[in-house]
N, CA, C and O atoms as a DFTB+ gen file, in Angstrom:
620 C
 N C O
     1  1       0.849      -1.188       0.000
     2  2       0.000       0.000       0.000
     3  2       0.889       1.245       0.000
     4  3       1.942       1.226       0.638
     5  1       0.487       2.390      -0.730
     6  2       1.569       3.513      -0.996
     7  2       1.458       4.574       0.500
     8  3       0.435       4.902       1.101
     9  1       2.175       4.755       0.653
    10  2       2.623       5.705       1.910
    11  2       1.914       7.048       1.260
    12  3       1.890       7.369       0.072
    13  1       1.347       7.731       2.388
    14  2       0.975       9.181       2.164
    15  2       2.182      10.468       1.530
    16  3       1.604      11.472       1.116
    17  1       2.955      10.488       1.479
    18  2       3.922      10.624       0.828
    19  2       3.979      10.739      -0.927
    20  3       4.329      11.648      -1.680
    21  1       3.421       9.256      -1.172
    22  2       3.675       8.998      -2.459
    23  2       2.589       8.739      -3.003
    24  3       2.606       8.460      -4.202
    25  1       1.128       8.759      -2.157
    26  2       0.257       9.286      -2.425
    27  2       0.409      10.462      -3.143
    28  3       0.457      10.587      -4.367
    29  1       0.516      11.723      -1.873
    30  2       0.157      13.058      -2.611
    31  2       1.154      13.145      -3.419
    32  3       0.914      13.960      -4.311
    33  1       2.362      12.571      -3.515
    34  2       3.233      12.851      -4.862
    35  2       2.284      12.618      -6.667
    36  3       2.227      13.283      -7.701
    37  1       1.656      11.210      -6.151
    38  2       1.016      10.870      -7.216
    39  2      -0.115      11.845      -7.587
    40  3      -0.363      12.317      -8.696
    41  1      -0.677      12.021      -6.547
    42  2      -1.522      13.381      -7.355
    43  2      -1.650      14.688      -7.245
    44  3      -2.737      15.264      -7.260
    45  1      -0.080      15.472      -7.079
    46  2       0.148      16.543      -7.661
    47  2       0.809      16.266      -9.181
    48  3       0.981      17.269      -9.873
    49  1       1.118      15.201      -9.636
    50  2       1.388      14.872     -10.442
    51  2       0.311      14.747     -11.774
    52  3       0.319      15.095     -12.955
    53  1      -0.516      14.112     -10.945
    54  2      -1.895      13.609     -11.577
    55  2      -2.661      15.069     -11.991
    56  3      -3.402      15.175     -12.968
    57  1      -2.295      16.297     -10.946
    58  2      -3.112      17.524     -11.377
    59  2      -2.248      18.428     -12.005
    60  3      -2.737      19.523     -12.282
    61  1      -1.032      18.219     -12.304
    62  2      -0.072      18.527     -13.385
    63  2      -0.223      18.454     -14.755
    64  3      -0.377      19.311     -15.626
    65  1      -0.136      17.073     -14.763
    66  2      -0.904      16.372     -15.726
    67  2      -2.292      16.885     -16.702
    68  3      -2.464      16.880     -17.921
    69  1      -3.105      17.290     -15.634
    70  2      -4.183      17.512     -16.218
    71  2      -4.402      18.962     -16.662
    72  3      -5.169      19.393     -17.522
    73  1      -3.474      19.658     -15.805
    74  2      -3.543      20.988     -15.950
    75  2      -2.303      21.167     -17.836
    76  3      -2.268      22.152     -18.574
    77  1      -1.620      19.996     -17.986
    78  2      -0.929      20.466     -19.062
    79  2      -2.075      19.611     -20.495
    80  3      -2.150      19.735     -21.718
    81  1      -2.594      18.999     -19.732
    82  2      -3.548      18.505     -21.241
    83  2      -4.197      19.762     -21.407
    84  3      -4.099      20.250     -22.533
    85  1      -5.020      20.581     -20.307
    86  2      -5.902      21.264     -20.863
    87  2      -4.989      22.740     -21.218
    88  3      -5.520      23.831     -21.424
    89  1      -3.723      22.513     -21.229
    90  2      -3.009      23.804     -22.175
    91  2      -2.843      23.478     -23.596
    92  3      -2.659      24.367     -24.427
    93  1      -2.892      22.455     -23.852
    94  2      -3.033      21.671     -25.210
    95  2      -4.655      21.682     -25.592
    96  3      -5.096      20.999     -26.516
    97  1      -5.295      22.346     -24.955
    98  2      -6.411      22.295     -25.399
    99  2      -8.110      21.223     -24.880
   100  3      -9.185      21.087     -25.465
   101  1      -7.720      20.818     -23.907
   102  2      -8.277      19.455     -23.677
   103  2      -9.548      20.271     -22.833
   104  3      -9.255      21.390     -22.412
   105  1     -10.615      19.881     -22.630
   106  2     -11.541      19.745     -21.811
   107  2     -11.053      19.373     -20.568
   108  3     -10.250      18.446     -20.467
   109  1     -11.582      20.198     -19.308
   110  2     -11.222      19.719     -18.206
   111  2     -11.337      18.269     -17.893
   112  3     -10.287      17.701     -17.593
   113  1     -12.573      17.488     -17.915
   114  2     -13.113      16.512     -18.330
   115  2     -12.036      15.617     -18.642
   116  3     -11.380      14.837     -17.951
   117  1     -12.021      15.949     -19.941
   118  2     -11.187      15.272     -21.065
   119  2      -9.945      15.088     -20.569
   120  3      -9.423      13.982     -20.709
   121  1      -9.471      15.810     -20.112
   122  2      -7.302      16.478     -19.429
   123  2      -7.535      15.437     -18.419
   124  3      -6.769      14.476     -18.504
   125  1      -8.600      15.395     -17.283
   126  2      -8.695      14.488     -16.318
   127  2      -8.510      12.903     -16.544
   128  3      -7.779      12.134     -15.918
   129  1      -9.389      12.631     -17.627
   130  2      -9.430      10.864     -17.914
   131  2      -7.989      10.670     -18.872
   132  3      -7.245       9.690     -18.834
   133  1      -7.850      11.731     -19.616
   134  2      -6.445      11.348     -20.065
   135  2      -5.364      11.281     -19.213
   136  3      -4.482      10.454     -19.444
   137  1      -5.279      12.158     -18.086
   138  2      -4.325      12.150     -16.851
   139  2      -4.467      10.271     -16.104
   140  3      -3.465       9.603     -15.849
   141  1      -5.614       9.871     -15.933
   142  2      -5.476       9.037     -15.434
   143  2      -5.140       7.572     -16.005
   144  3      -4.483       6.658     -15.507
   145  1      -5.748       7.665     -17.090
   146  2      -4.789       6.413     -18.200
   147  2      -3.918       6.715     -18.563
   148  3      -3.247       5.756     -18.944
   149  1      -3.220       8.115     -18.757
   150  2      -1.453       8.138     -18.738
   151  2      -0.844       7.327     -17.940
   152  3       0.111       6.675     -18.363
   153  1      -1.329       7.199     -16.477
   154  2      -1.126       6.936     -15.015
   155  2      -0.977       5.557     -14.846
   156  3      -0.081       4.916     -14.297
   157  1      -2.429       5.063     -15.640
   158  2      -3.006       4.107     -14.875
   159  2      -1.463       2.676     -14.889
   160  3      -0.465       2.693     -15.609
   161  1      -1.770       1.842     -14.042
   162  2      -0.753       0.882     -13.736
   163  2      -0.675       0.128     -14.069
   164  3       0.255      -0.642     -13.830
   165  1      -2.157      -0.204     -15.244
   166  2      -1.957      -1.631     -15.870
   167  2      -1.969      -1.128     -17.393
   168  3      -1.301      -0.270     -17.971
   169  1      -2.858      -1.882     -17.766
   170  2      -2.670      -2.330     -19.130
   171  2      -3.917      -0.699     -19.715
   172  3      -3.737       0.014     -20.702
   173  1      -4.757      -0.621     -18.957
   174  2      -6.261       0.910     -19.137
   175  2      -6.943       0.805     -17.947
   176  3      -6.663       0.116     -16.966
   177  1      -7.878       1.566     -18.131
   178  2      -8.940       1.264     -17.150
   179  2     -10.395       1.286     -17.436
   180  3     -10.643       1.784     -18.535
   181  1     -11.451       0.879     -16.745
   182  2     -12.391       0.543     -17.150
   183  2     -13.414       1.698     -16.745
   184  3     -12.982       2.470     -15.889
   185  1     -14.779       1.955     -17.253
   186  2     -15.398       2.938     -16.825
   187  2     -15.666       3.023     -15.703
   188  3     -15.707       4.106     -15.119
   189  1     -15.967       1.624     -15.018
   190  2     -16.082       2.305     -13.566
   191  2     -15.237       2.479     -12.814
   192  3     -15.419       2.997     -11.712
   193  1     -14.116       2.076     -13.255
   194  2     -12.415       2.754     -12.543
   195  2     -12.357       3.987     -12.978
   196  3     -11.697       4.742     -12.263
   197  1     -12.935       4.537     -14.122
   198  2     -12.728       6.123     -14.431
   199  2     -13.856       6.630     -13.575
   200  3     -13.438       7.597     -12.939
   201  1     -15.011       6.394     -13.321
   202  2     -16.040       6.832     -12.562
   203  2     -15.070       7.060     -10.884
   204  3     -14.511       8.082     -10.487
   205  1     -15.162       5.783     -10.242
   206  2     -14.832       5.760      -9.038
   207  2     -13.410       6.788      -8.982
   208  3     -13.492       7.820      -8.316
   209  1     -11.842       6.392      -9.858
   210  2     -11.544       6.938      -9.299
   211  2     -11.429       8.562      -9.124
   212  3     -10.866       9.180      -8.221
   213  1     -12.169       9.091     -10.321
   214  2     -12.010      10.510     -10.558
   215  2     -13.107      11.034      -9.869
   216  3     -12.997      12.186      -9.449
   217  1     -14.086      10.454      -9.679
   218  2     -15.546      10.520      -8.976
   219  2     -16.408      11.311      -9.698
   220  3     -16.993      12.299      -9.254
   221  1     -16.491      10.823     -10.939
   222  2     -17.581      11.712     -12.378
   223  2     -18.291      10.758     -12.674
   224  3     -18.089       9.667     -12.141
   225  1     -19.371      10.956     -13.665
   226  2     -20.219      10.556     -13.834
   227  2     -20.269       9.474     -14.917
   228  3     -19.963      10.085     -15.941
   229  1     -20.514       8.060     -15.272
   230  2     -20.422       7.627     -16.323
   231  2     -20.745       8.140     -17.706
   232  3     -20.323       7.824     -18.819
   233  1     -21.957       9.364     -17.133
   234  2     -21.966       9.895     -18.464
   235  2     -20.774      10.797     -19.357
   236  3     -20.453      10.860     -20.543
   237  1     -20.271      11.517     -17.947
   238  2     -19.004      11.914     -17.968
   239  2     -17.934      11.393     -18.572
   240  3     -17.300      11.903     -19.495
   241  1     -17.676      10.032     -17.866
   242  2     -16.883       9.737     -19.001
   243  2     -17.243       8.980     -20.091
   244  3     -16.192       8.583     -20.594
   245  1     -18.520       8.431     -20.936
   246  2     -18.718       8.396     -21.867
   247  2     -18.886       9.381     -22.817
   248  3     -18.926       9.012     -23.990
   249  1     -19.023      10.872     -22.498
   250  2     -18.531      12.003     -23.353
   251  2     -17.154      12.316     -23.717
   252  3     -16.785      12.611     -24.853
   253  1     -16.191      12.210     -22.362
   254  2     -14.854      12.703     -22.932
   255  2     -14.366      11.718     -23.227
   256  3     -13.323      12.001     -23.816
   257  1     -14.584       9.974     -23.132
   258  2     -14.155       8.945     -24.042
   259  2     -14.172       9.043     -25.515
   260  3     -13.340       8.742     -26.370
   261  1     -15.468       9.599     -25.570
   262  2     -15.861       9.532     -26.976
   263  2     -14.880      10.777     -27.839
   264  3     -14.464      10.715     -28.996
   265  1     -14.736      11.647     -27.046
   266  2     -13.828      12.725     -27.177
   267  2     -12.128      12.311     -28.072
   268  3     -11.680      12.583     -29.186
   269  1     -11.669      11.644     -27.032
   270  2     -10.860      11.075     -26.908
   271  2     -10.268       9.935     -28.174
   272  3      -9.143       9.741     -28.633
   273  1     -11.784       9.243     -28.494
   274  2     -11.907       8.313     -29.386
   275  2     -11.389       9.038     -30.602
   276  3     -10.289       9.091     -31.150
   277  1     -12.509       9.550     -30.818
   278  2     -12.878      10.691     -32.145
   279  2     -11.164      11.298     -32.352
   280  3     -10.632      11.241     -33.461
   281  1     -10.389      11.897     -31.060
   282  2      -9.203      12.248     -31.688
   283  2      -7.714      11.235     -31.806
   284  3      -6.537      11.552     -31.977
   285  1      -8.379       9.922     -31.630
   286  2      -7.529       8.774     -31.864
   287  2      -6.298       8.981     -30.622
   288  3      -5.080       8.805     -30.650
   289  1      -6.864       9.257     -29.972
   290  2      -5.394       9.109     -28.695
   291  2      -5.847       8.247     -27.738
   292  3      -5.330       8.238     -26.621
   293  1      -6.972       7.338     -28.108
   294  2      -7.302       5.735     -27.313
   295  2      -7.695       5.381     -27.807
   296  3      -8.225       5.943     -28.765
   297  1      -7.791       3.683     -27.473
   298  2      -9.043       3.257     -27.643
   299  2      -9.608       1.998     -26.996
   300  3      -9.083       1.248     -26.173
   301  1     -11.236       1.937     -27.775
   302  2     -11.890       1.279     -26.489
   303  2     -11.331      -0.374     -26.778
   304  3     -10.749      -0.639     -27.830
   305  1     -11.626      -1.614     -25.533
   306  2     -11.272      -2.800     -25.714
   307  2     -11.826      -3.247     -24.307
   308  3     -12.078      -2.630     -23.272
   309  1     -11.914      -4.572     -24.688
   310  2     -12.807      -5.880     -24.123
   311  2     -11.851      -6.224     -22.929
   312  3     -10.642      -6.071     -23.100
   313  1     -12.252      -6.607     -21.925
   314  2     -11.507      -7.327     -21.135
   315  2     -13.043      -8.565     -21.078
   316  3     -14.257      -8.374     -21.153
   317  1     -11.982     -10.108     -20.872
   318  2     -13.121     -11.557     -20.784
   319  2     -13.650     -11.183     -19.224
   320  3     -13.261     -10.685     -18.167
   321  1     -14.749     -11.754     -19.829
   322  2     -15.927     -11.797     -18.593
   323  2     -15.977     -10.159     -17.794
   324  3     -16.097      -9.833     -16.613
   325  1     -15.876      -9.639     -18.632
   326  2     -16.293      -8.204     -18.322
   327  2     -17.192      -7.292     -19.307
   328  3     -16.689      -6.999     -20.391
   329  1     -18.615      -6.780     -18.972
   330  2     -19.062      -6.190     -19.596
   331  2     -19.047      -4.744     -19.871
   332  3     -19.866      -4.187     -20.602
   333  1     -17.973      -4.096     -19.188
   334  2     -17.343      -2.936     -18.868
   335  2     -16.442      -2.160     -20.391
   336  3     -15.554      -2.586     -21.130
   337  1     -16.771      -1.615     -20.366
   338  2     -15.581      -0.759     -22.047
   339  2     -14.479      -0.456     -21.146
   340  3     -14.576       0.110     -20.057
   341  1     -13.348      -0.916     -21.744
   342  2     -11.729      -0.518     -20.896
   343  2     -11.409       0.055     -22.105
   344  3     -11.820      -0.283     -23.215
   345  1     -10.314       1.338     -21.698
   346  2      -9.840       2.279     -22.129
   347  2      -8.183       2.422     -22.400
   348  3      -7.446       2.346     -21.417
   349  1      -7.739       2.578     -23.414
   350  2      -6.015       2.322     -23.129
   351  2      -5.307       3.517     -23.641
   352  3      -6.292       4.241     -23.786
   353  1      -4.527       4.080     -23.935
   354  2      -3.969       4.785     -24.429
   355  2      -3.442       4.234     -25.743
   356  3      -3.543       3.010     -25.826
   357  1      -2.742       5.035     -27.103
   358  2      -2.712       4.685     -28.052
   359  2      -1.357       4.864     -28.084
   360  3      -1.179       5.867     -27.392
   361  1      -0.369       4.507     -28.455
   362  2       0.963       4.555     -28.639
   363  2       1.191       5.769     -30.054
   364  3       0.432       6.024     -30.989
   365  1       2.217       6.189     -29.789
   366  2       2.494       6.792     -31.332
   367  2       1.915       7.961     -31.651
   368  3       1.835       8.411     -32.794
   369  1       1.449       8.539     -30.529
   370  2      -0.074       9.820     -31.175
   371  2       0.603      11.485     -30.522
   372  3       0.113      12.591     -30.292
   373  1       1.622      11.015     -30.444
   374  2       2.173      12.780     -29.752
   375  2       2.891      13.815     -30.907
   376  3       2.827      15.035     -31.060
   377  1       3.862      12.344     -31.906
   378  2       4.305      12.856     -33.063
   379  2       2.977      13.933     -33.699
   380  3       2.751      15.143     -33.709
   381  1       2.416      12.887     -34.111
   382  2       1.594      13.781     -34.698
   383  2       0.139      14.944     -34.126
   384  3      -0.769      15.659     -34.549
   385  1       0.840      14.404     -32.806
   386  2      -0.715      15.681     -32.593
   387  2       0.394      16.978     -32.706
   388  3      -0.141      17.966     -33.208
   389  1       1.721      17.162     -32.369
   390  2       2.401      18.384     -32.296
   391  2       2.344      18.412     -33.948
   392  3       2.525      19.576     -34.306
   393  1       2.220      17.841     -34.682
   394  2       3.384      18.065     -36.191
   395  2       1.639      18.858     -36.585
   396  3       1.690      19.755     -37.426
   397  1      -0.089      18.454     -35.872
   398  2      -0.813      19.124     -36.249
   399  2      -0.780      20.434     -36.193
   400  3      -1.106      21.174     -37.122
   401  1      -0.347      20.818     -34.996
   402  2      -0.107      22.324     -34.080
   403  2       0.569      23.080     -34.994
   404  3       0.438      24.200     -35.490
   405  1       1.661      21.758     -35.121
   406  2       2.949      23.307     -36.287
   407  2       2.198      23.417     -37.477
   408  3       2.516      24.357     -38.205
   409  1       1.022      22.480     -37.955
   410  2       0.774      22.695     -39.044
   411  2       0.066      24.046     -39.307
   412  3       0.198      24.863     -40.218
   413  1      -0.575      24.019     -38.426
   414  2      -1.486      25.002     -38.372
   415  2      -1.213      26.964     -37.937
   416  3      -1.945      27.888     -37.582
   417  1       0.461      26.759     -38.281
   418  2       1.455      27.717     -38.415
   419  2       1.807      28.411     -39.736
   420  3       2.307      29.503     -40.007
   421  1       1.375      27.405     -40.435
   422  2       1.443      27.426     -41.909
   423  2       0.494      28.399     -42.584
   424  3       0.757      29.264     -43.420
   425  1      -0.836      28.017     -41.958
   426  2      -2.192      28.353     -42.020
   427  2      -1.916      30.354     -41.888
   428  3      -2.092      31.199     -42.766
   429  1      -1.330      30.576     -40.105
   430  2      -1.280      32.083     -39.770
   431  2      -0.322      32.690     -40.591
   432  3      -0.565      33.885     -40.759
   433  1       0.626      32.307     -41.128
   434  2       1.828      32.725     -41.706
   435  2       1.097      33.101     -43.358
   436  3       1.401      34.050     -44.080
   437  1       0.371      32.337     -43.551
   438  2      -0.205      32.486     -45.305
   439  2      -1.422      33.776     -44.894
   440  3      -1.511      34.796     -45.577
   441  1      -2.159      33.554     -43.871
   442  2      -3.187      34.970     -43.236
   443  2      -2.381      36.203     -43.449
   444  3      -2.586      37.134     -44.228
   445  1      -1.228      35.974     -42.420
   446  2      -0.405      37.215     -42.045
   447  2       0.332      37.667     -43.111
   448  3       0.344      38.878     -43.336
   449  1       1.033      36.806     -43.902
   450  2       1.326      37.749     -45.696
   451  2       0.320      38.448     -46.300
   452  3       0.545      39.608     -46.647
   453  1      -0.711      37.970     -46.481
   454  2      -1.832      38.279     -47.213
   455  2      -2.379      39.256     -46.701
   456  3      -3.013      40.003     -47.446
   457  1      -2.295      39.557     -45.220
   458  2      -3.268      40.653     -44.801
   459  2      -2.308      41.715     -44.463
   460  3      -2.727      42.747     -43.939
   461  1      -0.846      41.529     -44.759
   462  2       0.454      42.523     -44.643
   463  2       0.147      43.273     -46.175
   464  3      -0.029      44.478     -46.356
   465  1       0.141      42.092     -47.300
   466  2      -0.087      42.642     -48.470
   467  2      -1.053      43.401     -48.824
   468  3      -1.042      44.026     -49.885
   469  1      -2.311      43.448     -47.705
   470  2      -3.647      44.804     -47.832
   471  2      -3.469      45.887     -47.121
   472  3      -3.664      47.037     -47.517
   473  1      -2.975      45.450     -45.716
   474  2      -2.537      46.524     -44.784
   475  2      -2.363      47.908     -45.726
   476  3      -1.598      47.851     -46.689
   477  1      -3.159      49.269     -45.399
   478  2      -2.608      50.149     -45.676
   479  2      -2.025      51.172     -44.634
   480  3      -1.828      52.293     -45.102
   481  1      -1.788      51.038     -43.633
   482  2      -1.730      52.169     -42.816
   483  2       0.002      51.029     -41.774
   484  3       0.162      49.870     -41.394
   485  1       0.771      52.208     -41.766
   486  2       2.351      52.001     -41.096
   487  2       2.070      51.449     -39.853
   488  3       3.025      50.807     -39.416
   489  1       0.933      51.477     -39.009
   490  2       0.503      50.548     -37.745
   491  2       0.091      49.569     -37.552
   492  3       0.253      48.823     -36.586
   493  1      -0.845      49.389     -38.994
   494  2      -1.270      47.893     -39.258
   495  2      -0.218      47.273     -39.721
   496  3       0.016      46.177     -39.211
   497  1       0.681      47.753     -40.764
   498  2       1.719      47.071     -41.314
   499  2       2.780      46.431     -40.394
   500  3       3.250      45.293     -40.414
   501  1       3.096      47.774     -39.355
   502  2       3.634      46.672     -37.795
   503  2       3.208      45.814     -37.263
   504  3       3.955      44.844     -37.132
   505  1       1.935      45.739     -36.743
   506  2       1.783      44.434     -36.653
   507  2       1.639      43.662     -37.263
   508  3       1.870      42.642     -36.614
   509  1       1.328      43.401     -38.376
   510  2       1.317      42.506     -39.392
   511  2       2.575      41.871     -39.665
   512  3       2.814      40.693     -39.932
   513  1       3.333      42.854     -39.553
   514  2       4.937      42.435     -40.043
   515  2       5.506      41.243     -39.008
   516  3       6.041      40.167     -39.276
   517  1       5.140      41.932     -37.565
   518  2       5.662      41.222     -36.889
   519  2       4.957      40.050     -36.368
   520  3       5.465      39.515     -35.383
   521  1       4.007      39.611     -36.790
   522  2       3.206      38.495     -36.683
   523  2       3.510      37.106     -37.750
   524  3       3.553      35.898     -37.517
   525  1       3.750      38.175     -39.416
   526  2       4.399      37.278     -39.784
   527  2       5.804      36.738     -39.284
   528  3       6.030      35.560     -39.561
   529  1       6.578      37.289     -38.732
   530  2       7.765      37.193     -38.552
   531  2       8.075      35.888     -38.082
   532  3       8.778      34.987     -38.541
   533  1       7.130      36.045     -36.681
   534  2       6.927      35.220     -35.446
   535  2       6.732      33.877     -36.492
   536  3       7.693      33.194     -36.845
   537  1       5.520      33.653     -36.866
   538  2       5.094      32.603     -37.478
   539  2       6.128      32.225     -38.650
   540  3       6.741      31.164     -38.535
   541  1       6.304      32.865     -39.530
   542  2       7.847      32.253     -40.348
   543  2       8.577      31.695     -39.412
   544  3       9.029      30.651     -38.941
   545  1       8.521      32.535     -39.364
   546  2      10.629      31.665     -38.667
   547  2      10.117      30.616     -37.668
   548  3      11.032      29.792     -37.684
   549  1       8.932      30.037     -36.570
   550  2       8.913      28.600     -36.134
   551  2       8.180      28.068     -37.335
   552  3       7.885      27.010     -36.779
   553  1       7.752      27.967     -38.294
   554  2       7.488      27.434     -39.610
   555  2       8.804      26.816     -39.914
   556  3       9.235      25.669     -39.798
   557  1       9.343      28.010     -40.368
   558  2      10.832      26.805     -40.998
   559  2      11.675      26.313     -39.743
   560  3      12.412      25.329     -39.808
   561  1      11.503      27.101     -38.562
   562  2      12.549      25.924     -37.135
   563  2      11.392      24.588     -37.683
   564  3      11.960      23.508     -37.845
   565  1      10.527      24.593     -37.843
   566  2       9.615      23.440     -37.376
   567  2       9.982      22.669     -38.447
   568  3       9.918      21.799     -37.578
   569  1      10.381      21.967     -39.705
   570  2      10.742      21.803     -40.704
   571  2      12.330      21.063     -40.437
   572  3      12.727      20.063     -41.036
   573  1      13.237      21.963     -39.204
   574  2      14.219      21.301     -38.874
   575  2      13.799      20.317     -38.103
   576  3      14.064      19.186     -38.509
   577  1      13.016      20.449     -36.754
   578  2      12.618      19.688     -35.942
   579  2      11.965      18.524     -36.410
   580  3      12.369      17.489     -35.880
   581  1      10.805      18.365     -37.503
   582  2      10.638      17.356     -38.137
   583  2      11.319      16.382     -38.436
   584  3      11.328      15.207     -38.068
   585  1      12.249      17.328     -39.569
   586  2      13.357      16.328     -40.064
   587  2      14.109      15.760     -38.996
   588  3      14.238      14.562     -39.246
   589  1      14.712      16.082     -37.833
   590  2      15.375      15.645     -36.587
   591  2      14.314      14.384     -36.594
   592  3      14.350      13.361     -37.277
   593  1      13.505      14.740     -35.756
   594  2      12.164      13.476     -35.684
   595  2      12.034      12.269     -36.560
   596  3      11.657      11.213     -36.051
   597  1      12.270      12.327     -37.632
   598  2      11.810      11.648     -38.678
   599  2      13.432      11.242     -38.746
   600  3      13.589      10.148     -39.289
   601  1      14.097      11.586     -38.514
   602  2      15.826      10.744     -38.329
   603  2      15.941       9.796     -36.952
   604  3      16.523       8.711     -36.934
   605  1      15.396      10.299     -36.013
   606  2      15.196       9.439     -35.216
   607  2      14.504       7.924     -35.210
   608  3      14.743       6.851     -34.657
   609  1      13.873       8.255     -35.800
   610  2      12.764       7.072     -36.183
   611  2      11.591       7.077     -35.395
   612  3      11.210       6.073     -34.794
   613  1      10.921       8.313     -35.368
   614  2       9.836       8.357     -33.832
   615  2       9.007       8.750     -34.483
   616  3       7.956       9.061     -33.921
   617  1       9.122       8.898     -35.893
   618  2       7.115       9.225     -36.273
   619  2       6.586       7.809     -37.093
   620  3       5.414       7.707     -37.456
């Protein structure tokens, strides 16, 4: 049995955790059940291990499962003689949820030319300028970092 100690170690950890999913965007909800199958000690966990131990609602977590599903960073599976949906984490899904993020750098950088190229006034053009700036230049860092990645062998 874990000592109080390594208890609360485990869940300032656990609210670390959850607090950095939902900077990535996550539903509180969502940051929570992903915090705890990051965690969990076996193989996933089952809904009423996500119920009990987070203390939400099954409906609860049949929304941010489904959440979850939908963005392929789990999925659901059978355990025998259990009528329970167990939950696992998906291997392999970090490459590309960041390589989405940078993608979508691409996106502000093509805005921010385009709306530099209407800009008429020397204040709009500052910011504009420097928005593209920002966004270029981690556009092409991001392009190195890829390629690093993709030498590694991790996507």
């Amino acid at each position: 049995m874990p000592d109080a100690e390594s208890t609360g170690n485990r869940a300032r950890l656990f609210d670390r955790m959850t607090v950095m999913m939902e900077t990535l965007g996550f539903p509180h909800l969502t940051a929570h059940i992903y915090a705890a199958l990051m965690l969990a000690e076996g193989e996933g966990l089952s809904t009423g291990q996500l119920v009990e131990e987070l203390g939400i609602s099954k409906a609860s977590v049949s929304t941010s499962t489904q959440l979850l599903l939908a963005m392929g960073l789990v999925e659901r599976y059978r355990v025998r003689n259990s009528r329970e949906a167990h939950f696992r984490l998906l291997k392999g899904v970090w490459g590309p949820i960041l390589a989405k993020k940078f993608e979508a750098m691409t996106a502000i950088t093509n805005t921010a030319r385009e709306a530099l190229a209407m800009a008429e006034t020397d204040k709009a053009k500052e910011r504009l300028q420097e928005m593209y700036d920002v966004y270029s230049f981690f556009e092409e860092e991001y392009q190195t970092v890829m390629k690093h990645w993709r030498e590694r062998g991790l996507s």
